[in-house]
Backbone as CSV, one residue per row, in Angstrom:
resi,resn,N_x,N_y,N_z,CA_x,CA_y,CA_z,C_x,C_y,C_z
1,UNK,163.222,167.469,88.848,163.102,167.094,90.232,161.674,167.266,90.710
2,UNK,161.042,168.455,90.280,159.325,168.483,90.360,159.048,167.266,89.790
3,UNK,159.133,166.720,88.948,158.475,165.787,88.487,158.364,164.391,89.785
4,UNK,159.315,163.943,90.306,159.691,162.950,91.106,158.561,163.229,92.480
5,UNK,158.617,164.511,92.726,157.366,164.893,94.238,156.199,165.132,93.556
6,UNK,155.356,164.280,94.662,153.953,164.279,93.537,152.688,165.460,94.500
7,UNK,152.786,165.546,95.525,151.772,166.948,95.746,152.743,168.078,96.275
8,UNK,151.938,169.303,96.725,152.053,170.259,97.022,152.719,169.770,98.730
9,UNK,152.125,169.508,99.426,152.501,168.975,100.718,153.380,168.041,100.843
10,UNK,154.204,167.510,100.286,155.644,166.715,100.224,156.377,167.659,99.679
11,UNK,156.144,168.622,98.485,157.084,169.526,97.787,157.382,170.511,99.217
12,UNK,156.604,170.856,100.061,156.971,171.410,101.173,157.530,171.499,102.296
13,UNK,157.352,170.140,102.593,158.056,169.307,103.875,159.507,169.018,102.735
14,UNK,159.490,168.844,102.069,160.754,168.726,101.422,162.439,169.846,101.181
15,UNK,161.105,171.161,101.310,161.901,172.428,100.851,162.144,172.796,102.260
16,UNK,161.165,172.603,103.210,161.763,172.775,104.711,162.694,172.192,105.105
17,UNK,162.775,170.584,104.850,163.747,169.941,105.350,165.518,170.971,105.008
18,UNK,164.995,170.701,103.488,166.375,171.272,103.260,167.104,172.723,103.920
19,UNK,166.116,173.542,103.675,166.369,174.874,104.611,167.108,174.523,105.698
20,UNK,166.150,173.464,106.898,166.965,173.588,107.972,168.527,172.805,108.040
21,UNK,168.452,171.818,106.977,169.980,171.091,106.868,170.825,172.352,106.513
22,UNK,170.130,173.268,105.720,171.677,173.981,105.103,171.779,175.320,106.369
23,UNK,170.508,175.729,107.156,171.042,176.343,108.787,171.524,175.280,109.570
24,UNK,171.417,174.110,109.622,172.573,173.659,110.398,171.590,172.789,111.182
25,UNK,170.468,172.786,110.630,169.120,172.381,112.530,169.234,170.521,112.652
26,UNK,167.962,170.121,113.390,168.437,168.929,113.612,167.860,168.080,112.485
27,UNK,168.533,167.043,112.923,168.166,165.774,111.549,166.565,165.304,111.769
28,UNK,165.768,165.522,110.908,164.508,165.010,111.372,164.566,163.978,111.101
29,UNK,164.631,163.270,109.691,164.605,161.931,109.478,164.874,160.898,110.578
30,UNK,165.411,160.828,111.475,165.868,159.794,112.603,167.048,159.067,112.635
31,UNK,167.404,159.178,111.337,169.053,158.144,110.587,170.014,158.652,110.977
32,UNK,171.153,158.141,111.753,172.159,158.478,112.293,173.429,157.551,111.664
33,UNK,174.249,158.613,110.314,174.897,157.676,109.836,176.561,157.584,110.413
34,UNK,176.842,156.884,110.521,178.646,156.594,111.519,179.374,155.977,110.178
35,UNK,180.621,156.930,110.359,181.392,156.367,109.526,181.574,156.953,108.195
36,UNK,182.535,157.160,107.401,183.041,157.823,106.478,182.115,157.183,104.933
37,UNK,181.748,158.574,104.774,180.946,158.334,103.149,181.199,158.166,102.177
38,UNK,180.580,157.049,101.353,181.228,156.109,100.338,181.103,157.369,99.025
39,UNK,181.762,157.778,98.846,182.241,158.825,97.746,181.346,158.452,96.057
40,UNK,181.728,157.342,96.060,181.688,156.742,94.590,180.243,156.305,94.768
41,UNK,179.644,156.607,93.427,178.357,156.471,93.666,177.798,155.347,92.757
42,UNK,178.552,154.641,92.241,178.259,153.721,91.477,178.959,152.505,91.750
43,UNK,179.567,152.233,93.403,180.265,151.665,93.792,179.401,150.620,94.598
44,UNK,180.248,149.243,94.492,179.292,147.835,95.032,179.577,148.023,96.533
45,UNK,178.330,148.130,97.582,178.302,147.836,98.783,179.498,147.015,99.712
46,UNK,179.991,147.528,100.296,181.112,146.359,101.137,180.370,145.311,101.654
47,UNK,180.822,144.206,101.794,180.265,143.040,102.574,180.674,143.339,103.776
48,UNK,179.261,142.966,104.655,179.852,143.111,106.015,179.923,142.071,106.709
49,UNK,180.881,142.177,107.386,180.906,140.467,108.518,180.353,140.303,109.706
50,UNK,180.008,139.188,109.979,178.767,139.092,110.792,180.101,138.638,112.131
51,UNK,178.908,139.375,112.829,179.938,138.804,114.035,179.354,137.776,115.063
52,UNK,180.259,136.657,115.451,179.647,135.786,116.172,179.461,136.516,117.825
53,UNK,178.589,135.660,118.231,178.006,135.923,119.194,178.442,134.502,120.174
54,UNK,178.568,135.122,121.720,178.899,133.394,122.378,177.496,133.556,123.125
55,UNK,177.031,132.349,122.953,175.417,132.340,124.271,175.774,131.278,125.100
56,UNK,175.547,131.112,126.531,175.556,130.669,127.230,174.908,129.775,127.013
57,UNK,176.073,128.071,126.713,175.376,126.804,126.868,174.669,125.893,128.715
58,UNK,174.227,125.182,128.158,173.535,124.577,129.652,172.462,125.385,130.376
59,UNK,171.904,124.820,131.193,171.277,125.239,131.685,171.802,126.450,133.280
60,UNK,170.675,127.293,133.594,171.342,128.009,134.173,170.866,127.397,135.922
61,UNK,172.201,127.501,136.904,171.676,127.147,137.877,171.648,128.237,138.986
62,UNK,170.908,127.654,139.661,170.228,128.654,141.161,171.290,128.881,142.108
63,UNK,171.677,129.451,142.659,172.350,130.094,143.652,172.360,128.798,144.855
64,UNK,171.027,128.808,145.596,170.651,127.711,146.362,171.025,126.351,146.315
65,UNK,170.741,125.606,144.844,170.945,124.757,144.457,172.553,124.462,144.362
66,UNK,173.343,125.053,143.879,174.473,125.255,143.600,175.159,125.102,145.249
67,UNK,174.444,126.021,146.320,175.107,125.802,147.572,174.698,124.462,148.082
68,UNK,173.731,123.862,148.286,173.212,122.349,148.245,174.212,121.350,148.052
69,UNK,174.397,121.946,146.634,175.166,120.481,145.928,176.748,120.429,146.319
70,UNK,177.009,121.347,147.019,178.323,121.461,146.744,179.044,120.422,148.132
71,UNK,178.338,120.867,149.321,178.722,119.626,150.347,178.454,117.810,149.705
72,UNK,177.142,117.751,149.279,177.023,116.570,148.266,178.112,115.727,147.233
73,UNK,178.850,117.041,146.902,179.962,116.737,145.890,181.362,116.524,146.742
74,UNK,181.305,117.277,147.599,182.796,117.065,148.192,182.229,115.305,149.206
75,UNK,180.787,115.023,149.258,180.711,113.834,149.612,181.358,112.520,148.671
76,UNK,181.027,113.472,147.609,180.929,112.195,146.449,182.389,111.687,145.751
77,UNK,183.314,112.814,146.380,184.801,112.594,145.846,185.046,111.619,146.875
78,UNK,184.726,111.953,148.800,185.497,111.520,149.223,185.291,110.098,149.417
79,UNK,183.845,109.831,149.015,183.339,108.609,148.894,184.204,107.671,147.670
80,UNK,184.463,108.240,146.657,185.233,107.801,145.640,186.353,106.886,146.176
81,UNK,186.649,107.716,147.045,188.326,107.306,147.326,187.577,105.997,148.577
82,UNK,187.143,106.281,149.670,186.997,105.470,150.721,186.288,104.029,150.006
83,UNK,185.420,104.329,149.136,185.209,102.976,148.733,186.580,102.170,148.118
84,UNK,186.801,102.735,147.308,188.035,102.186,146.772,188.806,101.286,147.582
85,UNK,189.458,102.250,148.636,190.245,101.487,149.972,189.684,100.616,150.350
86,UNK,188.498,100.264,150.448,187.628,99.319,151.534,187.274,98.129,150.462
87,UNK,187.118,98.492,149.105,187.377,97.320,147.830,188.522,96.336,148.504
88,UNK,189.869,97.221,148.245,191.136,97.133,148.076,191.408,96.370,149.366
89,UNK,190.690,97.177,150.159,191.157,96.000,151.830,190.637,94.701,151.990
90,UNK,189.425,95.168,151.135,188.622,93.690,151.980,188.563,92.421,150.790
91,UNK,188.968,93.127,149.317,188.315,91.831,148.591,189.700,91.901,147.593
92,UNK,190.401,92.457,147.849,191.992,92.510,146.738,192.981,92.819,147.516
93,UNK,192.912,92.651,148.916,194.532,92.405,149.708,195.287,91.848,149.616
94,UNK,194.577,90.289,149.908,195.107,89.217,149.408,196.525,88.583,147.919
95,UNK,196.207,89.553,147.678,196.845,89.422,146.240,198.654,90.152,146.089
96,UNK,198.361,91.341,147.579,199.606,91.943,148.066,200.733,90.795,148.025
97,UNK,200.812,89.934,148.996,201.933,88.948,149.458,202.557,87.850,148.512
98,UNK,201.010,87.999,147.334,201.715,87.074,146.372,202.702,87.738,145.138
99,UNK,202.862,89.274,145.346,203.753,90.424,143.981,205.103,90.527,144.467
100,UNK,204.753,90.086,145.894,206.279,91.069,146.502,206.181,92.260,147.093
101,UNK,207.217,92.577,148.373,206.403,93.889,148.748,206.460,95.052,147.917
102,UNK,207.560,95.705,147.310,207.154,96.962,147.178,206.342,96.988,145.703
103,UNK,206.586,96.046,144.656,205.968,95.629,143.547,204.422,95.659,144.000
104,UNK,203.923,94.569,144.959,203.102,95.039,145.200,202.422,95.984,145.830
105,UNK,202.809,96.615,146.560,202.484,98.208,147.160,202.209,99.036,146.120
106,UNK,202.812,99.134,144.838,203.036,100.074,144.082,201.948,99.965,142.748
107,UNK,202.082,98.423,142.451,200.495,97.863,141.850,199.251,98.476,142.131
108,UNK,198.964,98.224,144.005,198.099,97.993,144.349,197.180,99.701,144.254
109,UNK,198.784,100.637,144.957,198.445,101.939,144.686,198.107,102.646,143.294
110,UNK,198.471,102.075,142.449,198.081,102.706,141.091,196.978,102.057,141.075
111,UNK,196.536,100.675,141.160,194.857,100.519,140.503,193.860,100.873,141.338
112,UNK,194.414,101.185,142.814,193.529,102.177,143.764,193.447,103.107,143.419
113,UNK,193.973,103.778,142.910,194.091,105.261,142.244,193.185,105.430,140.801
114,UNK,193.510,104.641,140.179,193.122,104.169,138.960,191.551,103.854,139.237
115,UNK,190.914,103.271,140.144,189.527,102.993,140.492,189.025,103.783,140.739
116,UNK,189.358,104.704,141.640,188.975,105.631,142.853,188.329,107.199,141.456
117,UNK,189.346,107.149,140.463,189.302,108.129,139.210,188.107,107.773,138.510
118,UNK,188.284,106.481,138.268,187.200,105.904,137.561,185.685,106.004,138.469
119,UNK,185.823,105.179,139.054,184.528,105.719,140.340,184.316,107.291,140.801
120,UNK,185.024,108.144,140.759,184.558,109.808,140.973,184.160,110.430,139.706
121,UNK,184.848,109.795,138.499,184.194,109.954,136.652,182.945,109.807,136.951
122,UNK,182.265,108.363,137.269,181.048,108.118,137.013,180.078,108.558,137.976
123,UNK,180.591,109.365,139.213,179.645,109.911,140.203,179.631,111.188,139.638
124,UNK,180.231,112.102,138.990,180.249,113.184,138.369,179.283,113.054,138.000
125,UNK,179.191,111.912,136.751,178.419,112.205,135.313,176.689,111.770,136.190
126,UNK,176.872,110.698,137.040,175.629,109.972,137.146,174.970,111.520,137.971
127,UNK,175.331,112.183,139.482,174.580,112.661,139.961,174.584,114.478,139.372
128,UNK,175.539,115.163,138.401,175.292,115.611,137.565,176.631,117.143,138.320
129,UNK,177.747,116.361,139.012,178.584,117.663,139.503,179.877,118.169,138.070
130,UNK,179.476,118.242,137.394,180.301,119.084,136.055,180.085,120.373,136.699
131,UNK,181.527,120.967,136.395,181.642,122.333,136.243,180.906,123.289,137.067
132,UNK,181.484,124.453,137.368,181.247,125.539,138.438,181.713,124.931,140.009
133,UNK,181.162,125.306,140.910,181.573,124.983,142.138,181.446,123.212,142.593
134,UNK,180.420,122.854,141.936,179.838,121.097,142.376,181.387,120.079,141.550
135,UNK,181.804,120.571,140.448,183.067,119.947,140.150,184.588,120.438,140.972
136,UNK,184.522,121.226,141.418,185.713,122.171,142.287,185.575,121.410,143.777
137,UNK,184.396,121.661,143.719,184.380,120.653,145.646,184.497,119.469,145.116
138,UNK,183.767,118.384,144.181,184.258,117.200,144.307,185.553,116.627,144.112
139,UNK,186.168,117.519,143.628,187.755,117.277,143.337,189.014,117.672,144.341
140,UNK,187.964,118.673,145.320,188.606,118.783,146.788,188.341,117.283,147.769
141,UNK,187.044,117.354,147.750,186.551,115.929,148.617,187.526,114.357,147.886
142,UNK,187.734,114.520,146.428,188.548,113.333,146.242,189.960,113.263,146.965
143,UNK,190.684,114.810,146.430,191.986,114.994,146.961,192.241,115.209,148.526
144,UNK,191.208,115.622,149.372,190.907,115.730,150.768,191.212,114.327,151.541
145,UNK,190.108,113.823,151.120,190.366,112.321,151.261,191.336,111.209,151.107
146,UNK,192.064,111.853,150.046,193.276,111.018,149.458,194.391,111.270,150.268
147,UNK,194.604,112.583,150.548,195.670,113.069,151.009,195.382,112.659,152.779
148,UNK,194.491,113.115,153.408,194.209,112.843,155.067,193.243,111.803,155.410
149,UNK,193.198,110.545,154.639,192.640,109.776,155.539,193.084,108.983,156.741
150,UNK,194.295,109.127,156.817,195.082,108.399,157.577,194.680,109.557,159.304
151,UNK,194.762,111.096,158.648,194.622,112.050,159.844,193.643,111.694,160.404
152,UNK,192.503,111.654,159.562,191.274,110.985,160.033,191.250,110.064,160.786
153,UNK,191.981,108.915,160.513,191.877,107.937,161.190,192.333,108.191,162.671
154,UNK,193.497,109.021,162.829,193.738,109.498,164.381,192.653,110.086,165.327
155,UNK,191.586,110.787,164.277,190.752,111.472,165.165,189.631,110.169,165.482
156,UNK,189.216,109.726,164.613,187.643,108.777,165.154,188.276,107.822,164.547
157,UNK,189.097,106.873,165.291,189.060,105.769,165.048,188.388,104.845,165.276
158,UNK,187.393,104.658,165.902,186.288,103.840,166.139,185.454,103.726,164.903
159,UNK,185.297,104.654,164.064,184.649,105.068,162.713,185.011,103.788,161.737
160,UNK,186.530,104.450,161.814,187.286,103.622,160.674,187.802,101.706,160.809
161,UNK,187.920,101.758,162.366,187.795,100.475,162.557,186.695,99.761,162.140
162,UNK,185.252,100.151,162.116,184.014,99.930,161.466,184.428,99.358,160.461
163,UNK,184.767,99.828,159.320,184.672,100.186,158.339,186.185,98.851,157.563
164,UNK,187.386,99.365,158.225,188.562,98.931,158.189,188.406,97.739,158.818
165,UNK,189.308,97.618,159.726,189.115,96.907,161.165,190.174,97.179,162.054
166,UNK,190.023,96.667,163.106,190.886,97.320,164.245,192.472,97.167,164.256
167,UNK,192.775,95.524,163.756,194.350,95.741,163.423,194.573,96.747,162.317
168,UNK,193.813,96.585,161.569,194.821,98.230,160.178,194.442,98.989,161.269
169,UNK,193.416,99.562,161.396,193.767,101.267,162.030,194.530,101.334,163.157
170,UNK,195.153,100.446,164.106,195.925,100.378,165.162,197.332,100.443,164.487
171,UNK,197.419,99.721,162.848,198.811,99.784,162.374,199.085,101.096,161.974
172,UNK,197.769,101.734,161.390,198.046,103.094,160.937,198.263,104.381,161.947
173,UNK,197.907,104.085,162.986,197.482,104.734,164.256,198.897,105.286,164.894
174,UNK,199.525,103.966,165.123,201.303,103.763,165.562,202.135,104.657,165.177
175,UNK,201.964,104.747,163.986,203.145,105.202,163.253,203.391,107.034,164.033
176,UNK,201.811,107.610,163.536,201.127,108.940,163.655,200.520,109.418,164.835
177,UNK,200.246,108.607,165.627,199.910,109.060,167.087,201.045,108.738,168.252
């Protein structure tokens, strides 16, 4: 074992070390080993498994920005839907009287629906509301819209007559006011 330490000053720091391991003192080396000691000394290393890690894809957004966009998005659902209707009123009504009524009512409502999906898809992707709060409001502003435009129409009807015209919103008006 002399042979292996090559001066006087390692043979020493060596014989100290040991002293204080066998009183009990602290570990100088710095190595802190965890975990039960591999006995066998001629035994092949365990493989260890790596563990995956998840990192946060996308980019990260601002607090600010995020509050910004989010009225923007509940614009952009409800816009989804109102264009749709105003397609549907002004340039594919026509087409109602020739299906039949409830055939056509029921047509007309699925490919309004069917548009309105398609048109809030591509306002998603184009002005960039995926996920976190900017996809949560635009999917309120679609369903907001879908569900109370008619309420709407009770409150500012002058708006929607714009937009509509005055016999629909007077028909829609009747029923609900």
């Amino acid at each position: 074992m002399n042979a292996m330490i090559g001066t006087e000053a390692q043979k020493r720091s060596f014989r100290d070390r040991l002293t204080r391991i066998e009183q009990g003192g602290e570990n100088t080396t710095r190595h802190v080993y965890v975990g039960p000691v591999d006995e066998a000394v001629g035994a092949r290393p365990r493989k260890v498994q790596r563990v995956r890690t998840i990192r946060a894809t996308g980019p990260r957004r601002r607090l600010l920005t995020e509050l910004f966009m989010v009225p923007f998005a509940l614009l952009a659902g409800a816009a989804s839907v109102i264009a749709t209707r105003v397609a549907f009123f002004h340039y594919l009504g026509a087409l109602e009287p020739l299906q039949g009524a409830f055939r056509g009512v029921a047509l007309t409502t699925i490919a309004a629906a069917g548009m309105a999906l398609l048109l809030f898809v591509l306002l998603r992707l184009l002005f960039n509301l995926r996920g976190g709060a900017r996809g949560k409001a635009a999917l309120a502003g679609l369903l907001a819209t879908a569900l109370f435009e008619e309420l709407a129409m009770v409150r500012v009807p002058g708006l929607f007559a714009l937009i509509y015209s005055p016999e629909h919103v007077g028909q829609v008006i009747a029923p609900l006011g």
